[in-house]
N, C-alpha and C positions, 0 to 999 in steps of 0.2 A: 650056536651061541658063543663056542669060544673065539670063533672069527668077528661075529660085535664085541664081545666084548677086548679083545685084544690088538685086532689090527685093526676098526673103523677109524678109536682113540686116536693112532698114531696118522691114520690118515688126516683125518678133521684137524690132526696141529699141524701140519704141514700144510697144509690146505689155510690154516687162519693164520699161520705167521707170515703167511705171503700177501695175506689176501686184508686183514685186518690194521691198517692201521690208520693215524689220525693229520698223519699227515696232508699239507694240500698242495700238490703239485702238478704239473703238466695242464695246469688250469686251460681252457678253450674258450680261446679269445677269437675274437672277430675286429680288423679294422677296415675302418673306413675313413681312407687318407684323399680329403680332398685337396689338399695342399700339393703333395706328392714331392716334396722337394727332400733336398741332402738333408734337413736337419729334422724332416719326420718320420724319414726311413731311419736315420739314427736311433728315433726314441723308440721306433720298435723293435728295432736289434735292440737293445738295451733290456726290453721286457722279454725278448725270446732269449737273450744271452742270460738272464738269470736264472732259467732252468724252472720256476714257478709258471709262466706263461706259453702254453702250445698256441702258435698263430696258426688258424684251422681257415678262416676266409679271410678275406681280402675283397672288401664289400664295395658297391658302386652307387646306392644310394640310399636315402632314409627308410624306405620300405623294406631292401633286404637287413636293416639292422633289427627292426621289427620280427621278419620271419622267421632269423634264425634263434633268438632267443623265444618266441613263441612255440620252436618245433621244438626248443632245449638241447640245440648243437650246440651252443658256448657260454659262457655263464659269466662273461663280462665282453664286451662290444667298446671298442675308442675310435672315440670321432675327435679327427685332427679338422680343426676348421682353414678356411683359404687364407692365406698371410699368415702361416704360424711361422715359415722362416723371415719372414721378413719384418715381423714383430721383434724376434731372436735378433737378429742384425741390428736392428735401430735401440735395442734396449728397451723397447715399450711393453708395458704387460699383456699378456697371450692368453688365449684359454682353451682347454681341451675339454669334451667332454666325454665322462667314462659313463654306462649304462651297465648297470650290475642285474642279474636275474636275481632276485630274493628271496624264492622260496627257500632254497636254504641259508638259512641267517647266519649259521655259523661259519659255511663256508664263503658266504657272499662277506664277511667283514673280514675275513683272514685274507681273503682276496685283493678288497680296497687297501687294506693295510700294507701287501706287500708293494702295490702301486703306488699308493701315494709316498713309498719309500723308493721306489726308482725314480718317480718326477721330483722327486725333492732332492735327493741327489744330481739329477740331469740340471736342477735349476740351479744348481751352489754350484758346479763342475760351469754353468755357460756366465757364472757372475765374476766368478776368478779368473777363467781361463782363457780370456779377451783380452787384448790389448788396454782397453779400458775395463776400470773395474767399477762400472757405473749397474746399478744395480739390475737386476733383471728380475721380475717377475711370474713365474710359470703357474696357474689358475685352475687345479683342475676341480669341474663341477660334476659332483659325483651323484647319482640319482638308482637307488633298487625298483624295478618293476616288480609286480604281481606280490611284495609282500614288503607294502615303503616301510613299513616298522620294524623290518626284522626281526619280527614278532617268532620266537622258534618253534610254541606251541601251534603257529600255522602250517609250519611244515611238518613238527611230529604226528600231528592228531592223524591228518587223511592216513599214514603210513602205519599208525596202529590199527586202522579201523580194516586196512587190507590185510594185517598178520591177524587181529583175532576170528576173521573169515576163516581164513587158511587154516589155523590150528584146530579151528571146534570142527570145521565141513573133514580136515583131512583125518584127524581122530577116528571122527564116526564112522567113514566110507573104509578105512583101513582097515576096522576088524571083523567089516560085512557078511565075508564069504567067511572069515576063517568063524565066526561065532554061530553059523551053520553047522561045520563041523564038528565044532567041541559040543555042543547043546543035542547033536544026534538029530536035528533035522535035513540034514542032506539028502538021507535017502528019500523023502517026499519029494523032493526038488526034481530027483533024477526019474520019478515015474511022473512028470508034468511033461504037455507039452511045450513047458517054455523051450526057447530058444537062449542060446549064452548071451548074445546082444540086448533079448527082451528082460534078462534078470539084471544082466547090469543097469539097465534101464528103471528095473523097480528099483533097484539098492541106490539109485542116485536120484531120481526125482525127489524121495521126502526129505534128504540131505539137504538136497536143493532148495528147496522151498523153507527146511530153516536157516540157511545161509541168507536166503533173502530178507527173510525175519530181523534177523539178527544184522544186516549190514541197514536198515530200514532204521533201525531200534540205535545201533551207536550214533548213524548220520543224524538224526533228530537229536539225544545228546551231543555231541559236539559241535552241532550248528548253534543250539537255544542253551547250550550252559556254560561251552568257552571263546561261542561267540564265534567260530571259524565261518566263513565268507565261502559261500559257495557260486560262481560267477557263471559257471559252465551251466548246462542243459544236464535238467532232470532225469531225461528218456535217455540222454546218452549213457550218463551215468547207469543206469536198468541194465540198460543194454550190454555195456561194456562188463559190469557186475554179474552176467548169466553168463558171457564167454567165460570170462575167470572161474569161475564157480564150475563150471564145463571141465576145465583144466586143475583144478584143484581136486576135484571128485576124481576122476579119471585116477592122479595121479593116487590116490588112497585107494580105489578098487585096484589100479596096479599093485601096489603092497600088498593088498589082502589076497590078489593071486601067488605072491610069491613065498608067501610064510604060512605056516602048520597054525600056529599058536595064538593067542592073543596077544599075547607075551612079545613074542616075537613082533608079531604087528605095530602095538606100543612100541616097541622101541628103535622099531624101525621107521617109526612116523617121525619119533624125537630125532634120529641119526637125520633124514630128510629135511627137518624144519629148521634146524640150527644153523645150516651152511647154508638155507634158503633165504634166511633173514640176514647174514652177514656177507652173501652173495648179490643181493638186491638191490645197493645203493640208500637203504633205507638207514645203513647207522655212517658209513663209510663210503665215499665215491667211486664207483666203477673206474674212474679212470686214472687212480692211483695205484689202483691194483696192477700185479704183472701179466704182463697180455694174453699169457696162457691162462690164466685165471680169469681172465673180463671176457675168454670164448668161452668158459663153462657158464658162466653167467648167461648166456644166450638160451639155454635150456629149463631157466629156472622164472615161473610164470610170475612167481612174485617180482621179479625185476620188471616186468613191462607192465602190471598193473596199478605198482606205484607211480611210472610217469604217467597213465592211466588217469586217477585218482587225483594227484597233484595237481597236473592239468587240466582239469575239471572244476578242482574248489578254486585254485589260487592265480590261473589263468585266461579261467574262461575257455580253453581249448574246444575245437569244436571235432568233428569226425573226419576234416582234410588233415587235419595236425596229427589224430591219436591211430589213423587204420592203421600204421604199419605194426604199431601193440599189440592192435585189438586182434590183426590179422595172427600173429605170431603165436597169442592165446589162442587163436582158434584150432591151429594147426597141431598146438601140443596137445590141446583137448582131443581131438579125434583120433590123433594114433595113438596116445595112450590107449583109450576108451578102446581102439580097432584090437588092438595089442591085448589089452584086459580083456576081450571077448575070446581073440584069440586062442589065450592061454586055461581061458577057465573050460574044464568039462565037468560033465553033468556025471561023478562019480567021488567015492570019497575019497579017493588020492591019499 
């Protein structure tokens, strides 16, 4: 106890003043230059030169503008149309068009806002800095997918409805094994012939089955009272919801093999759940974080449950967009779960 309560502390600030903040940058852009000339590769040096905009593709037609923001690789896409230099040259007005993903609003408007500050500058820089200073006009049409209103309650809701899973499944499954102990039924356990696999199995199906309750019960309120749009498949949804719940359990029987106490278990569910929620993308972008930080992230279930969930209500995602989540839940859930069998024996330790 005096290793939580002294050094987890200093670990979790170190851990959140790297990992926590509200800044937006290195944003993952995609372009798609059909023009291809000197004055379109300009404007995108101009967005990768401001240090807001990471250029990740370099796209070849209207379909992969569509896939990549579908899969959630970049969260703005610019499409330079044919004759953008030669628009530029003659002084006739241009237009470009920018595609924002919008699930998240706050970051998809901090986003247009720093763009439509490089194109407006790129257009006052090609009106003066002509020989002629006959006017130019630069057009960009700006359009958010999957949430035109950037509506931010659509992006908050599905991302509380995956943390209060997490928090009530991980509580419960956390003090499992150790409230055997403290209550003196252990030694019944150890004259059964369960098996350590077949008890973890009892301590997480009823878990289970109120996780499902309970994700069932918010999705019905926040569909019919704040009105959030669900586009994706039901079943997937099920489906994807029993992996997680798999990997959520898992990781609370792991706790409850690792601690004596309840005490302990509590508070070892909170030290878990708080770097889960600010490691997740759900308040702060993974990819402002520092990179050693966005790999710990890789371990933490609630990070791919959200693109999960998101992609479900707010884009329709189907099961070719979400397996590689689904698959990575699946894998946390079983070596935990092998691990929690592992570690538990049938004695009071």
């Amino acid at each position: 106890m005096r290793a939580v309560t002294f050094i987890v502390p200093l670990i979790q600030l170190m851990i959140f003043g790297y990992a926590v903040t509200t800044d937006v940058n290195h944003i993952p852009t995609a372009v798609y230059d059909m023009d291809k000339s000197y004055e379109s590769r300009e404007l995108v040096r101009r967005m990768q030169a401001s240090g807001y905009f990471e250029i990740r593709y370099y796209l070849e037609s209207d379909s992969d503008i569509r896939d990549v923001l579908d899969r959630g690789n970049v969260l703005v896409a610019l499409q330079i149309n044919h004759g953008f230099e030669k628009d530029i040259i003659k002084r006739n007005p241009t237009q470009i068009q920018v595609l924002l993903d919008g699930t998240d609003s706050n970051t998809a408007m901090v986003a247009m806002s720093y763009l439509n500050g490089i194109i407006s500058r790129y257009s006052q820089e090609k009106m003066t800095g002509g020989i002629r200073t006959l006017p130019i006009r630069l057009d960009a049409r700006t359009r958010a997918w999957y949430n035109p209103e950037l509506r931010s309650r659509n992006y908050n809701i599905p991302g509380v409805i995956a943390l209060m899973i997490m928090v009530i499944c991980l509580l419960l499954t956390a003090m499992a094994i150790v409230r055997e102990r403290e209550i003196g039924t252990m030694e019944q356990l150890m004259v059964t012939p369960l098996r350590p696999l077949e008890l973890m199995l009892g301590k997480t199906i009823p878990f289970a089955c109120i996780g499902i309750f309970d994700m069932v019960l918010v999705t019905v309120v926040g569909v019919n009272w704040f009105h959030i749009p669900i586009k994706g498949s039901l079943v997937l949804l099920f489906i994807s919801t029993l992996i997680y719940l798999l990997s959520v359990l898992s990781t609370g029987l792991f706790i409850s093999t690792i601690t004596k106490t309840q005490q302990q278990s509590l508070m070892a569910s909170f030290l878990f759940f708080f770097p889960a929620i600010l490691l997740s993308g759900f308040m702060f972008p993974i990819e402002n974080m520092p990179q050693v930080i966005q790999y710990v992230t890789y371990i933490n279930p609630l990070r791919y449950f959200i693109v999960i969930i998101r992609g479900i209500f707010l884009k329709g995602n189907g099961f070719e967009i979400l397996w590689p989540q689904m698959a990575a839940l699946l894998t946390i859930g079983i070596t935990l779960m092998t691990v929690s069998s592992l570690r538990f024996k049938k004695r009071l330790g």
